[in-house]
N, C-alpha and C positions, 0 to 999 in steps of 0.2 A: 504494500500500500504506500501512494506519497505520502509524504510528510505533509506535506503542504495542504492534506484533503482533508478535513474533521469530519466525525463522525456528529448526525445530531442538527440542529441549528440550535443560534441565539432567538433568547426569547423574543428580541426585537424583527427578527423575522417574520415570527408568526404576527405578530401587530401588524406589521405593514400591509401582511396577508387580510387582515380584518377588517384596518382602514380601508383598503381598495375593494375591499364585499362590500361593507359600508358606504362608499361613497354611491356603487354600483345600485345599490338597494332605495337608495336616496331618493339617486334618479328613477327608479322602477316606482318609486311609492310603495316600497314594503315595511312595512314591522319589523320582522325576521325572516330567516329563509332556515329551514329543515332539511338535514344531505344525513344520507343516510350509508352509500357505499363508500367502501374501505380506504380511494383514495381521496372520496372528500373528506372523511371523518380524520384525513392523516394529514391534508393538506393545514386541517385549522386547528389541530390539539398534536400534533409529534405523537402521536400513538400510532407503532408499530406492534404486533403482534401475527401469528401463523395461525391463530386462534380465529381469526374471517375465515379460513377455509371449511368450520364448521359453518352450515349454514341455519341450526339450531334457531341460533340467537338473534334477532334484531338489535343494531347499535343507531342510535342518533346523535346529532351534534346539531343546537339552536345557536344560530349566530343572530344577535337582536339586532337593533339600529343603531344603538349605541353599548358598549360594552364589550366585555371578554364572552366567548362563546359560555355555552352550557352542556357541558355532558348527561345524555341519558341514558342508559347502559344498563346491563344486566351486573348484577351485582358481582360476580365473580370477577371482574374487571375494576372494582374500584380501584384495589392497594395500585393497579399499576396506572388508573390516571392520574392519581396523584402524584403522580412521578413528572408529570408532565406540567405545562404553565397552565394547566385547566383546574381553576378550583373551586369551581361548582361543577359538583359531578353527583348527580342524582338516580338511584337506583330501584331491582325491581329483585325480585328472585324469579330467576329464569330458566329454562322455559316453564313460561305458564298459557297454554294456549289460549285460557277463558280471557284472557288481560295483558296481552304479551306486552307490557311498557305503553300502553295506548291511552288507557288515563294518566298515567303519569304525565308522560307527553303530552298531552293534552294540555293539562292542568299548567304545565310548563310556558306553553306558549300562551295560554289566555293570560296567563298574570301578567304579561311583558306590557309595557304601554301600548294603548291602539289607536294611530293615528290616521291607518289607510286603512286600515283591516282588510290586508291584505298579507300570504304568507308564501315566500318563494319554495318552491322546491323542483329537482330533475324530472321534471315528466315529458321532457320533448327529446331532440333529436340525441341520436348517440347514448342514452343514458338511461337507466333502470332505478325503478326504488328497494329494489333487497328489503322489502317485506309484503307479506303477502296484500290482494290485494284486497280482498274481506276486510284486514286490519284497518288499509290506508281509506276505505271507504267508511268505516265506523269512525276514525280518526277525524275526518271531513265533516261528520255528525257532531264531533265533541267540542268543534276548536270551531270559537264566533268570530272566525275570519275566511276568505277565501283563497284559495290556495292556489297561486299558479305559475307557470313556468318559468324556472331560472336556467334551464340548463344551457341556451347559447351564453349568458352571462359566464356564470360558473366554469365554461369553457374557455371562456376568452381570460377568465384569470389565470389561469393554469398554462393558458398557453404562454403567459410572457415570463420566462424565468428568473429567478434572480442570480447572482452572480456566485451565490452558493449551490444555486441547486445545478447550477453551471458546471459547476466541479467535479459535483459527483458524476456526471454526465460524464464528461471529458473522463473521468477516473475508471468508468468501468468499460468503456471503451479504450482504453489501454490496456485493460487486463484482458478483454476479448482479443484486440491484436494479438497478445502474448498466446493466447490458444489459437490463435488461428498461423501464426507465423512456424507453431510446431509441428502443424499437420507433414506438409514436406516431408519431415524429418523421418514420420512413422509408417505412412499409410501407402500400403504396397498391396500390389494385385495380389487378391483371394482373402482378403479382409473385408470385411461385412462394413456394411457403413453403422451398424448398430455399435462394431466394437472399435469402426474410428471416433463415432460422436461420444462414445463414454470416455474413450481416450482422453479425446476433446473437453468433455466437459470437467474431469478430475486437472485437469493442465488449467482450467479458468478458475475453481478452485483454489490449485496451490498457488496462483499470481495475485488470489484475493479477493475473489468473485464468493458472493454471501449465497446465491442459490443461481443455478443454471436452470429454469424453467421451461424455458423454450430453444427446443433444438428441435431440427428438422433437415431433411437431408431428402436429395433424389440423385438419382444415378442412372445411365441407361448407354448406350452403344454409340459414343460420337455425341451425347445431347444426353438431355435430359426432357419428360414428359410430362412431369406436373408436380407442383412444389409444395404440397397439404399434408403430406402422408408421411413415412419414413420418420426415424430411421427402420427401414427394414435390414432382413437376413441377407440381403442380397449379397454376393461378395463383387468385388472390383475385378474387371478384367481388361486383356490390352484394348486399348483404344477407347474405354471409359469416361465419360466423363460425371463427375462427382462435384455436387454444389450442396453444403450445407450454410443452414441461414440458422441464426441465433439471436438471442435476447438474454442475455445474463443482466445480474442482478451488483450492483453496489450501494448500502444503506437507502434501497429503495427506489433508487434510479434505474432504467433501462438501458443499454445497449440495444442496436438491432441494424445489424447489416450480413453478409453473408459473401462467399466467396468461394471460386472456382478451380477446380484442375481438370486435370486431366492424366491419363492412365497412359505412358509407351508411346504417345501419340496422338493427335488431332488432327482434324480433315481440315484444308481450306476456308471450309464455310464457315465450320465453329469458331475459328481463332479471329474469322472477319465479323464474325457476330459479339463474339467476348470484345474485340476493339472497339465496335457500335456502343457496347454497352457502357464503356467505360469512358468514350468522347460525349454520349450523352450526360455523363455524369459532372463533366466539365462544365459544361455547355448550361446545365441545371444550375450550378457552383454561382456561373455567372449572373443569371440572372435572379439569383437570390440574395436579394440587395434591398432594403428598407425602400418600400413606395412602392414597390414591384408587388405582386399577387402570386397564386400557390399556381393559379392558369398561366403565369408566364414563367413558369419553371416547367410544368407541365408542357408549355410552346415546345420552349428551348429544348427540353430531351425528348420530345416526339419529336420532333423535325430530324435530327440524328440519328433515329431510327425508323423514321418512316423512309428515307434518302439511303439508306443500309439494305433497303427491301423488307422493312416487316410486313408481316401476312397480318397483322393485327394485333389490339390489344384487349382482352378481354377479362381481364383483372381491373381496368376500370380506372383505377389511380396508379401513380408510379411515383409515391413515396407521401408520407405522412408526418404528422407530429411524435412528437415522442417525449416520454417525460416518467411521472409514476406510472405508467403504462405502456405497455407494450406497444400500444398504437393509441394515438390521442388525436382529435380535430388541430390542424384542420387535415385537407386532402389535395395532394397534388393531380390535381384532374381537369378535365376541361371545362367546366362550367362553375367550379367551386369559387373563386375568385375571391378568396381570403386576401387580406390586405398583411404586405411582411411587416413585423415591427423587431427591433432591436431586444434579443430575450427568446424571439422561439427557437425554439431546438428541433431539428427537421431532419427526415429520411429522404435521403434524392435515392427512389429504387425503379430505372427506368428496366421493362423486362418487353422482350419482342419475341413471336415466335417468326423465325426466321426461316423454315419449311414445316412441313406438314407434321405432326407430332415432334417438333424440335423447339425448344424455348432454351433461353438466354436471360438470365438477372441476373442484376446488380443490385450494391446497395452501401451508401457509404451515410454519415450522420452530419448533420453540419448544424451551427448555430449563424442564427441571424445577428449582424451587427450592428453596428453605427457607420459604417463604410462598407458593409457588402455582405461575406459571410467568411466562416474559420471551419476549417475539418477539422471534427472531432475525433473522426480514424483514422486511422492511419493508411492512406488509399494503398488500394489494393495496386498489385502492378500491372503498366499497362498491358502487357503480352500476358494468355493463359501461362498458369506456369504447368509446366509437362512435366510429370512424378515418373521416373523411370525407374 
């Protein structure tokens, strides 16, 4: 791990995060706004726990108009928000299905002052409420305000980073380099791509990486055919090509780019499609620049591959946000036209299929600046590299 990277933030972080919900809420005309899943509930109290992977339990987190948020929680969880700069943290014994924290909650938000009576929460695009919906409809009976959508907000907070959460970015995307720079080193025809990516992921790991969640790997004869599945049993053979794409983890931040070889050899066509993909990613680079949009990055690396010969692209975007999650708004696509600002942290992943069952992706990480943009990974090299 740098030295230079802390684990954690300053309390004053989470403030700045409150004031600009607040401000946002202002202008909305809300009271408070109610976020219920894992990375809102972490965005605005530093509560980390593996404990969301039960889905048991409903968690809340009341951010009012003015003040420090309010934890609702299942009591098992108090001792450890306390640990956290939330010190109103309000509990239930859970699960209880009759009552799952829904009058509590309730009771929570009515007490708060009511100026608009009105109460933000994620019901629209991209975004789910992680409780049921029986509960959120009794809950709408309890609470004498009306409840309604925050979630391009709440997106648009998350999408501007701050210069900590910048780091951690930047940090676990070095230690992914570090796995992926060792593949070379190991991965030889008649090895399964299941025991290169475990390879893989033990090498992310020992460089520092807190959990390897997302691996995924295809392989096929010259090319590869679809990039959702794997890793399978498959083994490596001559003239293979092999792309695994990853998302590792540091103090909660994502990585997410992925990278290519090849097996004794590559055709022609592959290594002019690997260099498509890689002058698209340039070409993305450049015009992700403040004042520019997610559609003029989206221009820039379809134009590179449409001029390359792609047969099409049917994946739709070719690179996303990135941040507590694996993929965050906005989307690099043709109609999205997200406005860049200094702070987001973005995937340029332009992919073309380049003949008939043959596809080609990329994928590198970059943050948005004050003069244009910074790679966060460490680019991949221009020529396939050939594993012999």
């Amino acid at each position: 791990m740098s030295k230079l990277v802390k684990r954690g933030f300053e309390v004053s972080e989470f403030e700045e995060r409150v004031e600009r919900a607040q401000r946002m809420m202002y202008e909305k005309k809300l009271d408070a706004i109610m976020l219920t899943t894992e990375p809102n509930f972490r965005y605005f109290t530093g509560f980390r726990s593996q404990f969301w992977h039960s889905p048991t339990r409903p968690w809340f987190v009341v951010v009012p108009a003015k003040g420090k948020p309010i934890a609702v929680i299942p009591g098992i969880g108090v001792n450890s928000l306390k640990q956290t700069w939330i010190d109103d943290v309000r509990s239930w014994a859970a699960p209880c299905p009759e009552d799952d924290g829904i009058s509590l909650l309730a009771a929570t938000i009515n007490e708060l002052p009511k100026k608009h009576g009105r109460v933000g929460a994620t019901l629209g695009i991209e975004s789910q409420l992680r409780m049921p919906n029986a509960n959120f409809s009794q809950l709408r009976e309890m609470v004498n305000s009306e409840f309604v959508d925050f979630s391009l907000e709440m997106h648009a907070l998350r999408q501007i980073k701050s210069p900590a959460e910048i780091a951690k970015t930047r940090e676990i995307c070095r230690i992914t380099n570090v796995g992926f720079s060792k593949i070379p080193q190991y991965a030889r025809i008649g090895m399964t791509e299941r025991e290169i990516c475990k390879r893989f992921s033990m090498d992310m790991l020992e460089a520092g990486a807190d959990e390897t969640p997302f691996i995924i790997a295809g392989s096929g004869p010259d090319a590869i055919g679809e990039i959702l599945t794997g890793p399978s049993d498959r083994a490596m053979q001559e003239g293979d090509l092999l792309m695994i794409d990853t998302g590792a983890v540091w103090d909660g931040y994502f990585s997410d780019f992925d990278r290519n070889w090849a097996f004794g050899h590559a055709s022609e066509q592959t290594k002019a499609a690997y260099r498509a993909t890689y002058e698209a990613t340039t070409k993305g680079f450049e015009a992700a620049k403040p004042g520019n949009t997610t559609t003029d990055i989206y221009n820039a690396m379809w134009g590179v591959l449409e001029l390359a010969g792609a047969l099409g692209n049917d994946i739709g975007r070719i690179g996303h946000g990135l941040g507590m999650e694996l993929t965050e708004r906005p989307s690099n696509t043709s109609s999205d036209n997200s406005v860049l600002v200094p702070g987001m942290v973005m995937t340029l992943e332009p992919g073309m299929t380049y003949a008939p069952d043959k596809m080609m992706l990329h994928e590198e990480n970059i943050v948005i600046t004050e003069d244009g943009a910074e790679w966060l990974t460490e680019r991949a090299e221009p020529e396939l590299i050939i594993i012999q």
